[in-house]
PAZAPA-4460 file (N, C-alpha, C; in steps of 0.05 Angstrom, whole numbers, plus 32768, in hexadecimal, padded with zeros to 4 digits):
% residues 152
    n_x    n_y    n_z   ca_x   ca_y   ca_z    c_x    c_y    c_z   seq   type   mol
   839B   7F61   7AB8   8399   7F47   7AC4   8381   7F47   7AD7     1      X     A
   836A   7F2D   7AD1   835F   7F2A   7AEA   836B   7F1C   7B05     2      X     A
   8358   7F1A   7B1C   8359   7F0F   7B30   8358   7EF6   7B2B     3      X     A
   8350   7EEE   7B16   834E   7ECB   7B10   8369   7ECA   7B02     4      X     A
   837C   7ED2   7AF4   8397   7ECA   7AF0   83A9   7EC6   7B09     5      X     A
   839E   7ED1   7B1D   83BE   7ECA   7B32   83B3   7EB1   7B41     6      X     A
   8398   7EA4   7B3E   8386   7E97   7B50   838E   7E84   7B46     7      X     A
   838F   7E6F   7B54   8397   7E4E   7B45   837F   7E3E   7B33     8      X     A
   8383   7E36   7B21   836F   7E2E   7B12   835F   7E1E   7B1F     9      X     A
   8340   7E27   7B0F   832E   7E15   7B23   8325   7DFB   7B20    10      X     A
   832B   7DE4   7B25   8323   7DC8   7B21   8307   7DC3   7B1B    11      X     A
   82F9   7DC2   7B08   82DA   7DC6   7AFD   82D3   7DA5   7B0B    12      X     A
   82E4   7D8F   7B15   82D6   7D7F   7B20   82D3   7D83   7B40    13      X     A
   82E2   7D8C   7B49   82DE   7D99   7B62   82C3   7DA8   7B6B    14      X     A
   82CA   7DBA   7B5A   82B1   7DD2   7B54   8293   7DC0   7B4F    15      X     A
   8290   7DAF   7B3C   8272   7DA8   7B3E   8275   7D92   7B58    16      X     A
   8287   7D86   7B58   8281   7D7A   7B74   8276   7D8A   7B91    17      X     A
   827E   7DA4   7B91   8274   7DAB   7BAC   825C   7DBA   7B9D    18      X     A
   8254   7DBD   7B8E   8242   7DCF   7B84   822A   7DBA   7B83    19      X     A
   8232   7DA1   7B7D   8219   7D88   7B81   8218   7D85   7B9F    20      X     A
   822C   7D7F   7BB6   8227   7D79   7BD1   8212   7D99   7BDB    21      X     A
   8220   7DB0   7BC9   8206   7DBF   7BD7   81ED   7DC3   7BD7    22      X     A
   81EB   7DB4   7BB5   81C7   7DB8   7BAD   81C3   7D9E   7BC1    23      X     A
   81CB   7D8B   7BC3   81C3   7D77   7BDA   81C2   7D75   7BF4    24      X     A
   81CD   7D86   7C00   81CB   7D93   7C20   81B4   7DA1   7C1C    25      X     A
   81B2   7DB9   7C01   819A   7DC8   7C07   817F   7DB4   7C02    26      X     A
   8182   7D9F   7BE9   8170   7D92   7BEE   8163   7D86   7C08    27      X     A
   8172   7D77   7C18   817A   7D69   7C31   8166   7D7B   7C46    28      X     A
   8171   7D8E   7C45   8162   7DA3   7C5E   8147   7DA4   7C4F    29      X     A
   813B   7DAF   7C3E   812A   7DAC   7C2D   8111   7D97   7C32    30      X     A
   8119   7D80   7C2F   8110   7D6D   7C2A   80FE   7D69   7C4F    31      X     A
   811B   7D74   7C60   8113   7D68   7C82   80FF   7D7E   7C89    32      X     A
   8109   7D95   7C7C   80EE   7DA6   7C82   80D1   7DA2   7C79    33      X     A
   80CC   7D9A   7C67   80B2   7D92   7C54   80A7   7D75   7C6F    34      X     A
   80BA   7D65   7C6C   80AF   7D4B   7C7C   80A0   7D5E   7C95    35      X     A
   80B2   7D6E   7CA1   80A5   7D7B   7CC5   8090   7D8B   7CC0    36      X     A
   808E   7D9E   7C9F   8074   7DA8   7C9F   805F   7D8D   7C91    37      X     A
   8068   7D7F   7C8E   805A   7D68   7C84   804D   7D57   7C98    38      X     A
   8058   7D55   7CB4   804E   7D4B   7CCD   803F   7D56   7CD8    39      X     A
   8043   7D77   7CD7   8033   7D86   7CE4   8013   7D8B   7CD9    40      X     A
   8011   7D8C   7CC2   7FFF   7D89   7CB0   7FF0   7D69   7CB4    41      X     A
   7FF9   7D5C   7CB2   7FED   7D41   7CC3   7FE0   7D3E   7CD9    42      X     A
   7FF2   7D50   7CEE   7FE9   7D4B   7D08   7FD8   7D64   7D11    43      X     A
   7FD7   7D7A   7CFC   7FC1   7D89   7CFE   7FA1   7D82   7CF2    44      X     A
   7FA7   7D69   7CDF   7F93   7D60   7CD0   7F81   7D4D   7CE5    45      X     A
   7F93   7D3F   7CF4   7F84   7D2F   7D05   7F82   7D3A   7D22    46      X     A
   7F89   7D49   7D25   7F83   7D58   7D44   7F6D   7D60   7D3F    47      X     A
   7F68   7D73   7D26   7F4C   7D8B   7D21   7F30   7D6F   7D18    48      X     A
   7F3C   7D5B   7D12   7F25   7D43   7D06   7F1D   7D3D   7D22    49      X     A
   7F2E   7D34   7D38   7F2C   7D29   7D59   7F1B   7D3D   7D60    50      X     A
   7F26   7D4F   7D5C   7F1B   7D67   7D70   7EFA   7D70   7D68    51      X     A
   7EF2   7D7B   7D53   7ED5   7D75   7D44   7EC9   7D5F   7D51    52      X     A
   7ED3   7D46   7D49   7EC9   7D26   7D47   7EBF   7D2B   7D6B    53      X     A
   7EC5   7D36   7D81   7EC4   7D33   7D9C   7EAF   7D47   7DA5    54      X     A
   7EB2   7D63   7D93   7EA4   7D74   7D9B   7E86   7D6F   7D97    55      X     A
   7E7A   7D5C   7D7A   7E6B   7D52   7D83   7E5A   7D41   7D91    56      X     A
   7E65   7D37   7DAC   7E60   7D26   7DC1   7E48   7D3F   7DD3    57      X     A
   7E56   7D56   7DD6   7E54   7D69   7DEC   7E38   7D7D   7DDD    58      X     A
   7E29   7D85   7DF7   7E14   7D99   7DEB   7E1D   7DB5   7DEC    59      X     A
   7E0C   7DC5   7DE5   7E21   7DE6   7DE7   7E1C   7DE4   7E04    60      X     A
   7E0E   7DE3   7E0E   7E16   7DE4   7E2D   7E23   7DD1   7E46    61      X     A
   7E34   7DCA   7E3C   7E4D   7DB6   7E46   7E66   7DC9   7E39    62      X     A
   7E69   7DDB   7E45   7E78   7DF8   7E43   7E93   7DE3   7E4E    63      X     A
   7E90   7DDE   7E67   7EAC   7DD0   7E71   7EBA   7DB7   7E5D    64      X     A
   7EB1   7DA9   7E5B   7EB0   7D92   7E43   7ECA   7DA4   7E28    65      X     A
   7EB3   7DB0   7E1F   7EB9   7DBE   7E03   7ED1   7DCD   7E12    66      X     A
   7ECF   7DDD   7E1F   7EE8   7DE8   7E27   7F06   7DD0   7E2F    67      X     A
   7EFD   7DBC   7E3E   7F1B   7DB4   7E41   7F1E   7DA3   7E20    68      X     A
   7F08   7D94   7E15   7F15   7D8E   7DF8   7F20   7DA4   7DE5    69      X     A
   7F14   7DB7   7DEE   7F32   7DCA   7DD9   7F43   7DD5   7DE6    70      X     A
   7F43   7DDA   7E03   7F63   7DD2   7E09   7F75   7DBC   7DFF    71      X     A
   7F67   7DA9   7DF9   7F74   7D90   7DFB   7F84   7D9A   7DE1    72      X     A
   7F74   7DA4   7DC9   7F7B   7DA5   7DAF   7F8A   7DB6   7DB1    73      X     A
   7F8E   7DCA   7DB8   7F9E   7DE1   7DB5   7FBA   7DD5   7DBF    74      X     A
   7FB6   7DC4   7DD6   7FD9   7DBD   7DE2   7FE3   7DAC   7DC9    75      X     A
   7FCC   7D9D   7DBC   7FDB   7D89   7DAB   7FE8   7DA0   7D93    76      X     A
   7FE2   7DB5   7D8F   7FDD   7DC4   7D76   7FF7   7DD1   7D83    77      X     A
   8003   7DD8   7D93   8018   7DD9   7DA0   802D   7DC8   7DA5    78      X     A
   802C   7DB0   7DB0   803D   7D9B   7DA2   804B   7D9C   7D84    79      X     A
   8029   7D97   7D71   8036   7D9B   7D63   804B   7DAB   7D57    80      X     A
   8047   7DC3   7D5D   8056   7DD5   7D47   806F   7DE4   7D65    81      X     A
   806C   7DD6   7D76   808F   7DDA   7D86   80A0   7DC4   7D73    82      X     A
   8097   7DA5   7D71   80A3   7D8F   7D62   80A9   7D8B   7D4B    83      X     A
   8097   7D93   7D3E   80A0   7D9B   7D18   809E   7DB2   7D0D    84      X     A
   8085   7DCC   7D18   808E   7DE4   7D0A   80AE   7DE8   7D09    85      X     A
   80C2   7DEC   7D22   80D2   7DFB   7D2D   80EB   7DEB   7D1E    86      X     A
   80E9   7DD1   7D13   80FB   7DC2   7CFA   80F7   7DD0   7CE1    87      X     A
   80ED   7DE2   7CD5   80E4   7DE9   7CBB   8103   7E0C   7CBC    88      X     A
   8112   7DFA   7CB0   8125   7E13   7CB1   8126   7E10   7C93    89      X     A
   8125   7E02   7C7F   8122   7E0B   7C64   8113   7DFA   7C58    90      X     A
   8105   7E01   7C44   80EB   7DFF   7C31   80F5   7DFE   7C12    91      X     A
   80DC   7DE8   7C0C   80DF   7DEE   7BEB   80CF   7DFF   7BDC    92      X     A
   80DF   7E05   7BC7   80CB   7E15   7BBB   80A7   7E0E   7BBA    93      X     A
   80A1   7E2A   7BBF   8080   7E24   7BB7   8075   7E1A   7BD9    94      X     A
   8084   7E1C   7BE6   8078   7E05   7C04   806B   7E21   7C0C    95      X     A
   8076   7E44   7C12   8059   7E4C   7C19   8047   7E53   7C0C    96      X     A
   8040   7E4D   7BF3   802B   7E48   7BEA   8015   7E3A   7BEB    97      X     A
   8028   7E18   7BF0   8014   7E07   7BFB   8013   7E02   7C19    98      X     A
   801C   7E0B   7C2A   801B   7E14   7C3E   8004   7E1C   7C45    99      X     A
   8000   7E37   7C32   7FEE   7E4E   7C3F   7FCE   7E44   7C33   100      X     A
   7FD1   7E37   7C1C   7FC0   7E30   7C1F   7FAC   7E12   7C29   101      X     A
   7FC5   7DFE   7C2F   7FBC   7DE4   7C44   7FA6   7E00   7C57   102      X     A
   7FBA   7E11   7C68   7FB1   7E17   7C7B   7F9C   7E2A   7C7D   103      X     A
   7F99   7E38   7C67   7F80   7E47   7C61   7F6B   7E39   7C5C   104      X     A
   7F69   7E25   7C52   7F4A   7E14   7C4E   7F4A   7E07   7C68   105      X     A
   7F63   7E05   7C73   7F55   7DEF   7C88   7F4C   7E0B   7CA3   106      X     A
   7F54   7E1B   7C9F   7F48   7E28   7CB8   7F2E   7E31   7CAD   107      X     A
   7F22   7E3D   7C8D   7F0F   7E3F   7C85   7EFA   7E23   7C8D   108      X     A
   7F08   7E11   7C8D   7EF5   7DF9   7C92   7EF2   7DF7   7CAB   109      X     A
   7F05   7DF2   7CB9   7F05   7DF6   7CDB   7EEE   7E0D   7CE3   110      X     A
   7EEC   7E26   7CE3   7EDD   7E36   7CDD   7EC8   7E31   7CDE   111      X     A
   7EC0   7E2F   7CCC   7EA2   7E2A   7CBC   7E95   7E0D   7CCA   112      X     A
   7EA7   7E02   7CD0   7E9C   7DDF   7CDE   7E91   7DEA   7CF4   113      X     A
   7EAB   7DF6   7D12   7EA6   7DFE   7D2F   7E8E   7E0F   7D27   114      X     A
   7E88   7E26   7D17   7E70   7E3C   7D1D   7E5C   7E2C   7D16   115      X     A
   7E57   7E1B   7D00   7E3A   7E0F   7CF3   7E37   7DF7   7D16   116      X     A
   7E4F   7DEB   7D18   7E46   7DD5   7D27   7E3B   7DE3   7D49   117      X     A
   7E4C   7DF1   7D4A   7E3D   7DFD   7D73   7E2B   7E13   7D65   118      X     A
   7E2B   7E20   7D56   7E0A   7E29   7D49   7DF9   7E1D   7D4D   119      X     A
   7DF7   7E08   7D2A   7DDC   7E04   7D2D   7DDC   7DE0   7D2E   120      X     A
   7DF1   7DD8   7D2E   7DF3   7DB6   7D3E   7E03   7DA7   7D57   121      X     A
   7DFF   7DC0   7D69   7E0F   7DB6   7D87   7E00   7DA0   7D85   122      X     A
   7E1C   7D8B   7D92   7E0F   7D69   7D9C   7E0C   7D5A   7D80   123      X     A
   7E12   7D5F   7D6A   7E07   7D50   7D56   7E1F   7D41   7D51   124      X     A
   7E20   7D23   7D57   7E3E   7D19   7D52   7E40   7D18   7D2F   125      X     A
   7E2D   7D0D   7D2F   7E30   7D0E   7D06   7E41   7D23   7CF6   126      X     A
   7E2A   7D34   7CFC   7E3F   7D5C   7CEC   7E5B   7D59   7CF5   127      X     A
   7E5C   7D58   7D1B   7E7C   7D55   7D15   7E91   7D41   7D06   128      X     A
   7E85   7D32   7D0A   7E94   7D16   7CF8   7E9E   7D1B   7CDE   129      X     A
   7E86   7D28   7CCF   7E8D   7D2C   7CBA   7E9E   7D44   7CBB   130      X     A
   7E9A   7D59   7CC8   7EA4   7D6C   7CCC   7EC8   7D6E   7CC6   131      X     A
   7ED0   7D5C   7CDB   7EE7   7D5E   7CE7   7EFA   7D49   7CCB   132      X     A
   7EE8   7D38   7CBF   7EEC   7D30   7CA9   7EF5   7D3A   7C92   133      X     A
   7EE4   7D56   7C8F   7EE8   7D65   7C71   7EFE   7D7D   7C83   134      X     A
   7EF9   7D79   7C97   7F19   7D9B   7C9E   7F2A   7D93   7CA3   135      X     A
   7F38   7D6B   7C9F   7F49   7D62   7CA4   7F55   7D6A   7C81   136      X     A
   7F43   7D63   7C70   7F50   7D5F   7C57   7F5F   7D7C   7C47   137      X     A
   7F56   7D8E   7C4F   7F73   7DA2   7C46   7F90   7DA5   7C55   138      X     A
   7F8C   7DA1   7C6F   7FAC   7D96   7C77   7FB3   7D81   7C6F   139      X     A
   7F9F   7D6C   7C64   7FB7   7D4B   7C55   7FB9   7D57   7C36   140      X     A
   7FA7   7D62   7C30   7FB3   7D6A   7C0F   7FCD   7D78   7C12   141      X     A
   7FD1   7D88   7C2B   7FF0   7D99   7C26   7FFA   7D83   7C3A   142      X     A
   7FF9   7D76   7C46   800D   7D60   7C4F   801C   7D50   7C33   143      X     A
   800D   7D41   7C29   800F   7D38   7C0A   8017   7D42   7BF3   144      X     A
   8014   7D57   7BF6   8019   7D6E   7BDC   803D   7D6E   7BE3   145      X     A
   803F   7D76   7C05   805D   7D7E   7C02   806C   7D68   7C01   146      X     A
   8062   7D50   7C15   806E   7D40   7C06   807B   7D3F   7BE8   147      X     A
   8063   7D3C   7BDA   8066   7D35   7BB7   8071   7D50   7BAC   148      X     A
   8074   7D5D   7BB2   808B   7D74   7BA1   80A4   7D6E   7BAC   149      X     A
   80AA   7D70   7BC8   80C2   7D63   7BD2   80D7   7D54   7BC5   150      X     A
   80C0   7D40   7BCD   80CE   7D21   7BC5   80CD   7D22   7BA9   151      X     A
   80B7   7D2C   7B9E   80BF   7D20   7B74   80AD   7D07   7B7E   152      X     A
***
């Protein structure tokens, strides 16, 4: 005899019933996590666009200037991710993938913008403009992306 003969038979509508409320709780959580890495990714897209877009106002020697605007960024970059990183308790498949890479091009771009621009175009509002433009667009591709796997 097994352990399933003395067990009371199992109701197979019962059974997919809780077995659907669970794929939908896990969906549920799922879904609220993607949105908070989905905000964060937003609001890292447009902080790092603000923050560029300002730096070229200032010359390399307006040290104070450039210093409190990236304080400024960094508290926002802090906001952010006390407000929606710290919501991300479960993920969908594939999210660190696109994760890592939203965030790898955009710090490759971030990167490459700050050294070219206080190099060789301190003060140039243009470069930053554009700048802060093209290192916005790999955090909205993984803003969008998680969305659209998410949601379907």
């Amino acid at each position: 005899m097994s352990d399933h003969d003395n067990d009371s038979p199992i109701d197979r509508d019962a059974a997919e019933a809780r077995l659907h409320e669970a794929r939908s709780a896990g969906r549920r959580v799922a879904v609220e996590g993607s949105a908070s890495a989905s905000a964060w990714l937003t609001g890292l897209a447009a902080a790092s666009a603000v923050y560029l877009a300002a730096l070229g106002w200032f010359a390399r020697t307006d040290e104070a200037e450039v210093l409190g605007v990236s304080l400024a960024f960094a508290a926002v970059l802090g906001v952010l991710a006390v407000v929606h990183l710290r919501r991300i308790r479960a993920s969908s498949l594939g999210f660190s993938r696109r994760f890592g890479i939203a965030m790898g091009a955009w710090g490759a771009c971030f990167a490459a913008s700050l050294g070219a621009g206080l190099l060789i175009f301190p003060g140039s509002v243009a470069f930053f403009a554009v700048a802060g433009a093209i290192t916005a667009v790999p955090p909205l591709w993984g803003s969008v992306r998680e969305l659209v796997v998410v949601r379907g």
